[in-house]
C-alpha positions as CSV (number, residue, x, y, z in Angstrom):
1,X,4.9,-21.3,25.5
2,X,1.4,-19.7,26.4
3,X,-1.6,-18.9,24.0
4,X,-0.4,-16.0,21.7
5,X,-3.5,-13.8,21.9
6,X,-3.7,-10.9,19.8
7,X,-6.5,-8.0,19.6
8,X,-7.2,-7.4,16.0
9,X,-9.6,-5.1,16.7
10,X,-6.9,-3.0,18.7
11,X,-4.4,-3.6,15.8
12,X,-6.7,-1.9,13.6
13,X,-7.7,0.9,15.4
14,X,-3.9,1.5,15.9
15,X,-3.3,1.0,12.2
16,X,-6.0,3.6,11.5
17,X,-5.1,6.1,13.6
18,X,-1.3,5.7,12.4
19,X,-2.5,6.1,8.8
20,X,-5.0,9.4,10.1
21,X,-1.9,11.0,11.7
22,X,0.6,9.9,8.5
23,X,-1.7,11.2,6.2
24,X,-3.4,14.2,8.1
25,X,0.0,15.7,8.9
26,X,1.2,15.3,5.4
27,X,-2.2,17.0,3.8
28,X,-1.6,19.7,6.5
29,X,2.0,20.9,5.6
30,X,1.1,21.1,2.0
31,X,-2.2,23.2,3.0
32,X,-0.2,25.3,4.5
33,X,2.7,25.9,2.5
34,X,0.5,26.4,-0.9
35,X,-1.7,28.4,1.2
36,X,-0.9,30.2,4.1
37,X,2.4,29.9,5.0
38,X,4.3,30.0,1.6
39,X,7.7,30.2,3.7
40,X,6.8,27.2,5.5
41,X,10.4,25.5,6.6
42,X,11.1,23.3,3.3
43,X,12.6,20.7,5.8
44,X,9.3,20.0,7.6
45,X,7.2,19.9,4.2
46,X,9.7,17.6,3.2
47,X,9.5,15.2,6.4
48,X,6.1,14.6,6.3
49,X,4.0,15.8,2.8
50,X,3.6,12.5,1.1
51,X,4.8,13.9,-2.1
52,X,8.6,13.4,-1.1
53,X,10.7,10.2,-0.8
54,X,12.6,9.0,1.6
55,X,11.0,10.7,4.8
56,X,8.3,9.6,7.4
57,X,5.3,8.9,5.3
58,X,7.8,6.7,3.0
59,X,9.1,4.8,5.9
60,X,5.9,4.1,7.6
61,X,4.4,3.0,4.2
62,X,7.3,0.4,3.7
63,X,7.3,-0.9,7.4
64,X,3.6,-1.3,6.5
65,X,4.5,-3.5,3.3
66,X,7.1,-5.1,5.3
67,X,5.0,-6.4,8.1
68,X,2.3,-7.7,5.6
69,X,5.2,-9.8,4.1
70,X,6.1,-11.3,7.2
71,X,2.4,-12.2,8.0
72,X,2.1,-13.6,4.4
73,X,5.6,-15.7,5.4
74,X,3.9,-16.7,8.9
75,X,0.4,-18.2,7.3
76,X,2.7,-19.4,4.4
77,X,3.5,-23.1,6.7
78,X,0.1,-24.0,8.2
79,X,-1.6,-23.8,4.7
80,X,-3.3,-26.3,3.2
81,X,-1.5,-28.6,0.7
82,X,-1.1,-26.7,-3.1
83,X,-1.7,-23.1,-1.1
84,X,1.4,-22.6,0.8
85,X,3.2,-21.2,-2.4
86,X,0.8,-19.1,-3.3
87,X,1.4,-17.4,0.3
88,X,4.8,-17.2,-0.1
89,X,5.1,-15.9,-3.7
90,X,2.8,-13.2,-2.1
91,X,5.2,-12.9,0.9
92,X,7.8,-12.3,-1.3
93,X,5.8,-10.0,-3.5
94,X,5.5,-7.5,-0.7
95,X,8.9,-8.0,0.6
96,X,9.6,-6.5,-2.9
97,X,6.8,-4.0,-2.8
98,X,8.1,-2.8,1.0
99,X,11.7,-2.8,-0.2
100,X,10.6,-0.5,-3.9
101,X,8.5,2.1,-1.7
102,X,12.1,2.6,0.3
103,X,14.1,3.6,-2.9
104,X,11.6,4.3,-5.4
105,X,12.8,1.2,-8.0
106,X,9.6,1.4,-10.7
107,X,10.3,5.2,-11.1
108,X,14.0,3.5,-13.2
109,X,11.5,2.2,-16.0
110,X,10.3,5.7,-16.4
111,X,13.9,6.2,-18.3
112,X,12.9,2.9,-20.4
113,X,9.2,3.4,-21.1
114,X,9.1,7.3,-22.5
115,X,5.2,8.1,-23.2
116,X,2.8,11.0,-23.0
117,X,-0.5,12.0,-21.5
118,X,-1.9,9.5,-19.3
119,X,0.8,7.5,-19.4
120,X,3.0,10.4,-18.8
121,X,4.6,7.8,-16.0
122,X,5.7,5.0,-18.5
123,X,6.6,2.2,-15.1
124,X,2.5,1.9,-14.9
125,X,2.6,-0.2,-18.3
126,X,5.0,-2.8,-17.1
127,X,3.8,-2.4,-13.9
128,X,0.2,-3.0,-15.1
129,X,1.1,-6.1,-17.1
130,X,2.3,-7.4,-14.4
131,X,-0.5,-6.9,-11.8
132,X,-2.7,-8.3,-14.5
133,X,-0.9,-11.3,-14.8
134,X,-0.4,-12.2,-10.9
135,X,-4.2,-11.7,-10.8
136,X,-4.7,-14.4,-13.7
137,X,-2.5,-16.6,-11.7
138,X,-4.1,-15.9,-7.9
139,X,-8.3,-16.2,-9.5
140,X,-7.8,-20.4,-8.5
141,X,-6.5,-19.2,-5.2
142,X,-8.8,-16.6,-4.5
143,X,-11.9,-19.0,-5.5
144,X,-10.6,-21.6,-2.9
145,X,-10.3,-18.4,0.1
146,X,-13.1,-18.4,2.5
147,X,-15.8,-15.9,0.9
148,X,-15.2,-13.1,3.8
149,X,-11.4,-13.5,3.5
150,X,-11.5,-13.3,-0.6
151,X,-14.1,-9.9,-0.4
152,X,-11.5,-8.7,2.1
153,X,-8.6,-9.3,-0.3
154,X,-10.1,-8.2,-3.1
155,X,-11.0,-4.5,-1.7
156,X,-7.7,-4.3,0.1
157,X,-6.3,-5.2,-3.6
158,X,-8.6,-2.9,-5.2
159,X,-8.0,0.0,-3.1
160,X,-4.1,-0.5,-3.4
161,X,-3.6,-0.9,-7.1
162,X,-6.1,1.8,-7.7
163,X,-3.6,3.8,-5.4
164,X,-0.6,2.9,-6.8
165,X,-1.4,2.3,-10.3
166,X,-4.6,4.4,-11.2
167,X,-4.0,7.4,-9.6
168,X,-0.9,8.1,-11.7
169,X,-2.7,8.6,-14.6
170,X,-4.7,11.8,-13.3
171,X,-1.0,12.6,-12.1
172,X,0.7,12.1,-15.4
173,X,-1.4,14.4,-16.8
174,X,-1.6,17.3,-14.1
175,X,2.2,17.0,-14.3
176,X,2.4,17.1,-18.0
177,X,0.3,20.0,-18.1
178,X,1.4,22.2,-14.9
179,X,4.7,20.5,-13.0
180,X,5.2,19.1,-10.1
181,X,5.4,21.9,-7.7
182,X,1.7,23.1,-7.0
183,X,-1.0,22.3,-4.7
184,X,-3.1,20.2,-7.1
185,X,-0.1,17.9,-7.7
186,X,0.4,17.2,-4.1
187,X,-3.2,16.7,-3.3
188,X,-3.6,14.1,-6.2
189,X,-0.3,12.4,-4.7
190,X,-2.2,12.8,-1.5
191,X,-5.1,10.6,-2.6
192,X,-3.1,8.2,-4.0
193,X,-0.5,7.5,-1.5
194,X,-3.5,7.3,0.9
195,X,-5.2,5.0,-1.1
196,X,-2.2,3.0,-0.9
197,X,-1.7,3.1,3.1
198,X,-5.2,2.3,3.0
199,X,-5.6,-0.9,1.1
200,X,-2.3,-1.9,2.7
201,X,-3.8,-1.6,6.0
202,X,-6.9,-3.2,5.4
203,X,-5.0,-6.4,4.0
204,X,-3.2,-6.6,6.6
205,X,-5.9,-7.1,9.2
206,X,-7.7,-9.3,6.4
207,X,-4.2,-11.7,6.6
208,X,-5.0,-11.6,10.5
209,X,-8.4,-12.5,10.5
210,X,-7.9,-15.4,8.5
211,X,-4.8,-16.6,10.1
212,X,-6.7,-16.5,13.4
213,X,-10.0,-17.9,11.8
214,X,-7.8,-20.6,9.4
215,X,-5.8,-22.4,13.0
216,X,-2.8,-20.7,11.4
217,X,-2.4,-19.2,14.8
218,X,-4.2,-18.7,18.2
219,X,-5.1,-15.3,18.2
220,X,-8.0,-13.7,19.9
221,X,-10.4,-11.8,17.6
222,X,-12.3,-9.1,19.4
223,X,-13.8,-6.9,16.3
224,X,-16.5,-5.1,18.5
């Protein structure tokens, strides 16, 4: 077989402009039908304003997940002795992650976790104590991580948990206070679900730098 070579500058530049047009088109339809166009078709806000499940930003946002746990399985061999489980208990982590933003599984401990206020959404303690934990476990890994590859991680990491678990407390409380059917609703699930796509993508060209830069494979960085 020939040298794989693979742009990563080009993969994130597509990445980017995927999460632009994802995001941008989603931020548009709710503009537009809290603004504007109040009798904007219900079907099209519902296909792409990131406030919904189960439509295009959901789809591209677990596809996202999804590749990052493949990636994490691919690196998950060629690692040095005592690492490779640590990449695939991470590749398995965001095969879960990929497979929860599909059908929405942390919104079920809402029914077992009933709270108030900032923790209107009660899955974010669980959630939370979990996160904590697998960061406790992964600060030996990190530490042994090239320094460019850990400072990648850890802003990917940063920006996606601040996403996904942060961001629902200013959401717990705007829904506690005013619904979930307004404009500031959806542009504070706007941020987040960004945030989320965000760190998400950014990890995922982190994971390819360092597999091309670890041996893991032969890629061809070109960053310029």
């Amino acid at each position: 077989m020939g040298e794989q070579r693979i742009r990563i500058a080009s993969i994130r530049r597509v990445l980017f402009a995927a999460l632009i047009a994802v995001a941008g088109a989603g931020l548009a339809v709710e503009l537009l039908h809290h603004g504007p166009l109040p009798d904007l078709d219900e079907d099209l806000v519902g296909l792409f304003s990131l406030s919904y499940e189960g439509n295009l930003p959901t789809w591209y946002s677990s596809a996202l997940l999804l590749v990052c746990a493949v990636t994490l399985g691919f690196i998950a061999p060629g690692a040095p002795p005592g690492e490779a489980r640590y990449w695939s208990l991470l590749a398995a982590v965001f095969g879960y992650l990929s497979i929860d933003e599909a059908v929405g599984l942390h919104e079920q401990l809402n029914e077992l976790v009933h709270l108030g206020g900032p923790l209107y959404f009660g899955w974010i303690v669980p959630a939370g104590v979990a996160v904590l934990l697998l960061g406790l476990a992964y600060l030996r890994f990190l530490r042994a991580l090239p320094a460019e590859t850990r400072r990648r991680f850890v802003v990917a990491g940063a920006l996606y948990v601040g996403g996904a678990l942060l961001m629902e407390i200013p959401l717990g409380l705007w829904t506690e206070a005013h619904g979930d059917g307004d404009l500031g609703y959806a542009l504070i699930d706007f941020a987040e679900e960004s945030l989320e796509m965000i760190g998400a993508s950014l990890f995922l060209v982190a994971l390819l730098r360092h597999a091309a830069r670890g041996g893991t494979a032969r890629l061809e960085l070109e960053d310029s």
